[in-house]
N, C-alpha and C positions, 0 to 999 in steps of 0.2 A: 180635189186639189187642183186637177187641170183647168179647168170650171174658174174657179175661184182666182186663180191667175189670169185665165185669160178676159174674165171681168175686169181685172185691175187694168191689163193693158189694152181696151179698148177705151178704158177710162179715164186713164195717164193720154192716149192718142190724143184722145181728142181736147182734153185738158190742154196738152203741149199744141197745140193748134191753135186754139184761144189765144194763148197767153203770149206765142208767136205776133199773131196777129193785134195784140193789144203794144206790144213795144211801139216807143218812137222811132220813125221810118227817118232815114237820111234825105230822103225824096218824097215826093207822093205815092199813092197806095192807100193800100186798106189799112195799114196803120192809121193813118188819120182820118180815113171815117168813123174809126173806132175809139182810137183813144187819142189822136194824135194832136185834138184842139184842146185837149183835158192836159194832158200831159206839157206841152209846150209855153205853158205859162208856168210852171216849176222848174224850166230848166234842165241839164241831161244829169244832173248829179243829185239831184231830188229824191227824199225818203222815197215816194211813190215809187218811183226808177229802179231804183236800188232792192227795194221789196219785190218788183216782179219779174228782175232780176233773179234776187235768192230761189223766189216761187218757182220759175224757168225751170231753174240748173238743179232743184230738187226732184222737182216733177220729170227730168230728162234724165233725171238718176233711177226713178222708179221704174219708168219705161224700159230702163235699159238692163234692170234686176230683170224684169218683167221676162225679157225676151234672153236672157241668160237660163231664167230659169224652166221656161215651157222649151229651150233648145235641148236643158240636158233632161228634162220631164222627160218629152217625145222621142228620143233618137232609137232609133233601131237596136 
């Protein structure tokens, strides 16, 4: 089971780093080597937006089961 959690949150990790880095930046950055020429011809309120958005804040939900749950797995 610990196994099995701690798969999920190296894989939520890095998932939410992605997805991070795929948002439109306010500035320059790695946002717009990634996604930020894709994205800026949609506009900041665009389905696309808004979907990785939801995707963000569910994936930064799981992460955060993730490390709720291997805190009370492992305690002493």
């Amino acid at each position: 089971m610990t196994i099995g959690i701690s798969i999920a949150l190296i894989l939520s990790s890095m998932l939410m780093v992605l997805l991070v880095l795929l948002h439109k930046g306010k500035g320059g950055g790695l946002s717009d080597m990634f996604g930020g020429g894709f994205s800026s011809s949609f506009g900041g309120s665009s389905v696309v937006e808004r979907n990785l958005d939801r995707l963000t804040v569910i994936t930064g939900v799981v992460w955060f089961v993730c490390i709720i749950a291997l805190g009370l797995i492992l305690r002493p």
